[in-house]
LOROBA-924759 format. One line per field, with one value per residue (C-alpha): residue in three letters; residue number from 1; x negated, y, z. Coordinates in steps of 0.001 Angstrom, whole numbers, plus 500000, padded with zeros to 6 digits. Each point is the difference from the previous one (the first is absolute). Example, Ala and Ser with C-alpha at 12.3 -4.5 7.8 and 13.67 -1.06 7.14 Angstrom:
2
type: [Ala:Ser]
seq: [1:2]
px: [487700:498630]
py: [495500:503440]
pz: [507800:499340]
This chain:
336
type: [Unk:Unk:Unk:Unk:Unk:Unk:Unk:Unk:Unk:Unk:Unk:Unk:Unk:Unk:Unk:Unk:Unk:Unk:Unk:Unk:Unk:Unk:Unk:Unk:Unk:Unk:Unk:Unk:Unk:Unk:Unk:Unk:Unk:Unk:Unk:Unk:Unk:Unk:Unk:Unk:Unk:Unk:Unk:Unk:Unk:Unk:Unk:Unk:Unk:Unk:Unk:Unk:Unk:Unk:Unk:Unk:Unk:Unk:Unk:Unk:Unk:Unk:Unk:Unk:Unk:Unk:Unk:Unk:Unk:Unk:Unk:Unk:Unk:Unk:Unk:Unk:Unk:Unk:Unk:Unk:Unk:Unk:Unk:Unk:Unk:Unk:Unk:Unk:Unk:Unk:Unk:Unk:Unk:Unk:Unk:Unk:Unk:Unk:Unk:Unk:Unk:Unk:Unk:Unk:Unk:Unk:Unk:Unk:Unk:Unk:Unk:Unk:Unk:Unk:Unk:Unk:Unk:Unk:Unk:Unk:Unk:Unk:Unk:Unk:Unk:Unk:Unk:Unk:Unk:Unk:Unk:Unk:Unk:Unk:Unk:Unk:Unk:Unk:Unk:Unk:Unk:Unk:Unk:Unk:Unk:Unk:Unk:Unk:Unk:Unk:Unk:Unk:Unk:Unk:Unk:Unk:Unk:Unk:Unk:Unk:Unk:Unk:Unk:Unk:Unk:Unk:Unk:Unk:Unk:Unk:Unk:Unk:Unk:Unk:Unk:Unk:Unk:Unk:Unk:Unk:Unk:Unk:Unk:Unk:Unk:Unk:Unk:Unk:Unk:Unk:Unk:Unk:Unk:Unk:Unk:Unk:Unk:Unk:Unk:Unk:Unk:Unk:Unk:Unk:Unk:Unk:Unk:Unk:Unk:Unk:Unk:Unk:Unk:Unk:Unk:Unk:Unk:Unk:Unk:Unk:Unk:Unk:Unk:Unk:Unk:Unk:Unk:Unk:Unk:Unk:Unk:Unk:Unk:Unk:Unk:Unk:Unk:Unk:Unk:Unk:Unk:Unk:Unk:Unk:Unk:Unk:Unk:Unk:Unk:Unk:Unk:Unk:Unk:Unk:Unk:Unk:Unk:Unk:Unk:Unk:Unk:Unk:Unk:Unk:Unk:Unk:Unk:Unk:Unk:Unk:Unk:Unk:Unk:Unk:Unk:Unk:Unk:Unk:Unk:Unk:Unk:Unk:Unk:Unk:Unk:Unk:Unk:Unk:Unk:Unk:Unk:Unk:Unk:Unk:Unk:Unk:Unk:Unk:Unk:Unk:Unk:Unk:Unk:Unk:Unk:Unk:Unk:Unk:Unk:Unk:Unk:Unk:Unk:Unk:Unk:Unk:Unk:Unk:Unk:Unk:Unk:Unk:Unk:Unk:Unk:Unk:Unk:Unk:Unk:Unk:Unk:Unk:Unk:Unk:Unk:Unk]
seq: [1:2:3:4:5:6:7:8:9:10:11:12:13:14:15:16:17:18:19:20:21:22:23:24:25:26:27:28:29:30:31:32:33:34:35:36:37:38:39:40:41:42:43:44:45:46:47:48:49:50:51:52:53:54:55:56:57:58:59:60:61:62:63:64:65:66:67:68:69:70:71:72:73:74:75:76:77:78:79:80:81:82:83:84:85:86:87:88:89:90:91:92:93:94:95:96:97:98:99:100:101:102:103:104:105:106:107:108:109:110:111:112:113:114:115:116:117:118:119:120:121:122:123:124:125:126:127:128:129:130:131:132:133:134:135:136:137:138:139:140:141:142:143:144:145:146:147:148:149:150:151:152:153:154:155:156:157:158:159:160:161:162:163:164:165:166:167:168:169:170:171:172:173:174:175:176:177:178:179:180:181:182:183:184:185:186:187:188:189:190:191:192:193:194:195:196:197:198:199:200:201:202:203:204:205:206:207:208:209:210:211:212:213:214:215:216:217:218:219:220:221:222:223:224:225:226:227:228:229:230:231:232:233:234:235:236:237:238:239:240:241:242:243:244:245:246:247:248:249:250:251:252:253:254:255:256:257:258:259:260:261:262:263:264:265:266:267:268:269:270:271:272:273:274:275:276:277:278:279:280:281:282:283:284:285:286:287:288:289:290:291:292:293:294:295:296:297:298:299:300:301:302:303:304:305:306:307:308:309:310:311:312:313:314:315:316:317:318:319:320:321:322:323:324:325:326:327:328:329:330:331:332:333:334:335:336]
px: [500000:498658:500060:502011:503604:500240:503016:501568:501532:502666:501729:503229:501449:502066:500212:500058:502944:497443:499003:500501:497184:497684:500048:499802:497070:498265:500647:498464:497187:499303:500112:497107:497684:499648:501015:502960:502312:502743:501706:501500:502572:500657:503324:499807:503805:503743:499061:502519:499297:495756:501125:502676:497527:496500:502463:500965:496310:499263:502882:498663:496429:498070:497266:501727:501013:502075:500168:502496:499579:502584:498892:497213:497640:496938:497314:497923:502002:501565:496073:499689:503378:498159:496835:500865:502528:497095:498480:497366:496508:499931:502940:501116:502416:502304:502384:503696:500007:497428:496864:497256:500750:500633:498230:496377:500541:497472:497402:500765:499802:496662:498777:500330:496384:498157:502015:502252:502878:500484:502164:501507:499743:502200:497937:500444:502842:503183:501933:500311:497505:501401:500137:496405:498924:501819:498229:496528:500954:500717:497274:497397:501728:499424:496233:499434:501583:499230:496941:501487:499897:502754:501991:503743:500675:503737:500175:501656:498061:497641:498127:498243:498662:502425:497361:500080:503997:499080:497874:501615:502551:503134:502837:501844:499138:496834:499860:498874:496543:499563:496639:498989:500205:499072:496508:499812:500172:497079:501511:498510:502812:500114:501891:500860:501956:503389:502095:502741:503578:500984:503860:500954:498401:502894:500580:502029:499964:498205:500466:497361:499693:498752:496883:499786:500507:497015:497783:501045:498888:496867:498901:500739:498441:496903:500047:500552:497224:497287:501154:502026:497541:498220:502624:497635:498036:503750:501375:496515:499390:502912:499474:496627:499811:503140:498450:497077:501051:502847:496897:497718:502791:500911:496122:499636:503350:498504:496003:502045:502103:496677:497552:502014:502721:502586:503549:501685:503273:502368:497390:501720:496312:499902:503193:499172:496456:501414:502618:497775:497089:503063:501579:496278:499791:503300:498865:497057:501797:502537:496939:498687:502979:500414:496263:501114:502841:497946:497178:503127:501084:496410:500010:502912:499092:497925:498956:496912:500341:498267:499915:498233:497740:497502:498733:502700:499520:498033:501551:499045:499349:502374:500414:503014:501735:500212:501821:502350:498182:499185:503507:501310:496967:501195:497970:501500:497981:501538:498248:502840]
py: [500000:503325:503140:502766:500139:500099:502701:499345:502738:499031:503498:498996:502219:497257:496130:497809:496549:497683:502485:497791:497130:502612:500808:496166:499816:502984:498577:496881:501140:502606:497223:497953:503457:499248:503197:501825:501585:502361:501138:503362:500498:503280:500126:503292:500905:497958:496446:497913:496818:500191:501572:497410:497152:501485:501193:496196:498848:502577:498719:496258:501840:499712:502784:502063:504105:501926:503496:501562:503535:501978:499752:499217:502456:497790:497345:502551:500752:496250:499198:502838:499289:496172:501021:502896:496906:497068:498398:498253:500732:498317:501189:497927:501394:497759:500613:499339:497677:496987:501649:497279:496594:500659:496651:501910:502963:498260:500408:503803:499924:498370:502519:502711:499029:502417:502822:502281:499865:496703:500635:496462:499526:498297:496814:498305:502061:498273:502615:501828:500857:503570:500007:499444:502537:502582:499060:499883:503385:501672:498773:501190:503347:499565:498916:502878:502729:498636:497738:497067:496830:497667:498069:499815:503170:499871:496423:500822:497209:501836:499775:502386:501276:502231:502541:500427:500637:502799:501724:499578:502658:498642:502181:499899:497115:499170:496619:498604:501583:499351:497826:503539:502282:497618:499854:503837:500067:497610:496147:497051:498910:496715:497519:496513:497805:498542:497605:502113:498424:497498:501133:502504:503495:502354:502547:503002:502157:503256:503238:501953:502589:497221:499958:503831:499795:497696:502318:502851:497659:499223:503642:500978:497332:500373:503619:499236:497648:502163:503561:500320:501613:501553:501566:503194:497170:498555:503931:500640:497158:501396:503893:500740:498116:502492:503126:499323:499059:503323:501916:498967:500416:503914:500963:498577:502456:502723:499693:499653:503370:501784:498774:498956:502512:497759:500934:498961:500582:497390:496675:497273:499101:503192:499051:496041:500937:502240:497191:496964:502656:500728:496179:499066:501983:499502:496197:500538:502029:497368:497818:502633:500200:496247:500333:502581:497454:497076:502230:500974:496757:498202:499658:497585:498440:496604:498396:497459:496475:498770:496411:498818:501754:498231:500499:502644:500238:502763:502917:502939:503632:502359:503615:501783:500065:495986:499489:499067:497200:498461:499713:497938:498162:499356:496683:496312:496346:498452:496704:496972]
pz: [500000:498799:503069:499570:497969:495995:499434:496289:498611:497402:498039:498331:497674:498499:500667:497178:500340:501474:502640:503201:498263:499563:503442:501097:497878:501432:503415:499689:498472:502143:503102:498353:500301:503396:501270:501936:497586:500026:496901:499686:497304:498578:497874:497800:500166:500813:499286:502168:498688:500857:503410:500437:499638:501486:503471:499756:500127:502740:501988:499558:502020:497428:499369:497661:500286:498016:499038:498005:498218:499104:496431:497205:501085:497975:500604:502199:502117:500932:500338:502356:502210:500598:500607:502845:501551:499437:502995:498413:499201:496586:497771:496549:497622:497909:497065:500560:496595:499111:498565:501733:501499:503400:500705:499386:503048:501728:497442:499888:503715:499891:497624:502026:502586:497827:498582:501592:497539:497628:496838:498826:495796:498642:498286:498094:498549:498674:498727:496596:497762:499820:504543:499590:497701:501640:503164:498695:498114:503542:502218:497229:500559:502968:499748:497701:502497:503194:499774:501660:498003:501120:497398:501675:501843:499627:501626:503472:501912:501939:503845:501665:503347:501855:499922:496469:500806:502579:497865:496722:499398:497363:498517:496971:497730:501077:501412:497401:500302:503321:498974:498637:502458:502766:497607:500163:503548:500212:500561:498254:497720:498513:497628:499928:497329:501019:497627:498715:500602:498054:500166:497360:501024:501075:497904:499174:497005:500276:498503:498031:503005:502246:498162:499707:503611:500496:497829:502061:503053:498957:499306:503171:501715:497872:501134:503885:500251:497710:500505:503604:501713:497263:497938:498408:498266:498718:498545:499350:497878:497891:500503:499089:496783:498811:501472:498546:496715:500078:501059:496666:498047:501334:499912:496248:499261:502094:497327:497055:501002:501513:497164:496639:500170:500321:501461:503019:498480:499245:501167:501885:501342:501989:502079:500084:501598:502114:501116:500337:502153:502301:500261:500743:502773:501544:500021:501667:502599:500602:500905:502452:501974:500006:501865:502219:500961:500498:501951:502627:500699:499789:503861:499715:496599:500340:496754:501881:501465:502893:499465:503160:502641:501656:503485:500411:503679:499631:500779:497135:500178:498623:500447:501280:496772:499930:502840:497746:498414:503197:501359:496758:497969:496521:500070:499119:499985:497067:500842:501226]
């Protein structure tokens, strides 16, 4: 028997007819990990058949919780509601539909001695051709804009520390790139290769926004991990290059009217110069404020990890202005 409790946190926007199997399966797998478990439902919005049969199980005393919101408000936020409630020091996410045999938890739980977050891939993949090209299509996106390589980021079978929770923020749609940000805050993220489900993957049809929606998601991911705390590199980035360019183009206008006689009257160029000079430097000031921002709130901001501290007995200097730091040390041992 492992120490410590294994909280699995299952969001459920909708349940798919074979619901009550899934959850069988989940159970019994999780009891071969050799750990205490407690699962902690989330149902995004009036499901009365889910809550009818998970109150059931919790009536029967077995280790299930429920929370109901009052609607969808997204993955994030589910993922949030069960890790604030989670008693356990090792969280693991699961999908309310079949994505990986439930029969391999224990290999993701196993996976976990030497990373902080595991992200389960869904191999070998028995789906469509055109489910698998999408996929591969995303996470190189992803790759490309966030420089983590992991081949199934949108497969909900995850486990992680509960300090990657606590110092994770999620809103909006971002659960899915949890692996991500946990990477930009410093945790060893990892991957291991589940057999997908052999049932027939659950699926619904999308719409064309969902995927402008995940394009949208990825950009602003990409610019909270690389540019959050240094946004005048971001609007600079994007601001000089016009100025600049607006600024070549104004002082060719201003030799040709000083030196070849040429008129001002009536030249688009003047005005576009003019324009792109101004834009430029609006950008750039956009940036500055952002670092005015960030250099007012730096005190509370903490973008380090401490992963272990050795001989910490010792008790360090600090001036008067740490007292702060000495009352609450942001340090963690990540080690089981």
């Amino acid at each position: 028997m492992h120490e410590g409790m294994l909280s699995v946190v299952v969001p459920v926007k909708q349940t798919i007819e074979d619901f009550p199997d899934l959850v069988e399966n989940y159970h019994e797998a999780l009891v071969r990990t050799g750990f205490d478990f407690e699962f902690l439902f989330v149902l995004e919005g009036a499901q009365p058949e889910a809550s009818a049969y998970l109150q059931g199980l919790e009536a029967e005393g077995r280790p299930f919780r429920l929370f109901q919101l009052a609607k969808s408000f997204g993955e994030a936020a589910s993922l949030s509601v069960g890790f604030s409630h989670a008693r356990g020091d090792v969280l693991m996410t699961l999908p309310p539909t079949f994505q990986v045999e439930p029969s391999s938890l224990p290999k993701l739980v196993e996976a976990l001695q030497h990373h902080d977050i595991v992200v389960a891939r869904r191999w070998p993949r028995t789906d469509s051709q055109y489910s698998r090209i999408k996929t591969a299509v995303f996470n190189r996106m992803v790759f490309f804009r966030g420089g983590l390589k992991l081949h199934d980021l949108g497969c909900g079978v995850r486990i992680l520390r509960k300090a990657v929770a606590d110092e994770v923020p999620l809103y909006g749609d971002q659960g899915i790139f949890l692996p991500l940000l946990a990477a930009q805050k410093g945790f060893a993220v990892g991957e291991t290769d589940l057999p997908q489900a052999r049932r027939a993957p659950y699926s619904t049809r999308k719409d064309g926004s969902l995927y402008l929606r995940r394009l949208l998601d990825v950009a602003t991911v990409w610019f909270l991990t690389k540019f959050t705390r240094k946004p005048l590199r971001f609007f600079g980035m994007i601001g000089a290059p016009i100025a600049v360019l607006g600024f070549l183009l104004l002082l060719l206008i201003v030799i040709e009217r000083l030196f070849f006689g040429v008129g001002l009257a009536d030249r688009p160029a003047l005005l576009l110069s003019s324009l792109m000079v101004v834009l430029g430097v609006q950008i750039i000031v956009m940036g500055l404020i952002g670092e005015l921002v960030i250099f007012t709130h730096a005190r509370d901001l903490k973008e380090y990890q401490v992963r272990e501290i050795v001989n910490g007995r010792a008790e360090p200097r600090m001036s008067s202005g740490s007292k702060g730091c000495a009352e609450r040390p942001d340090s963690v041992t990540l080690s089981e």
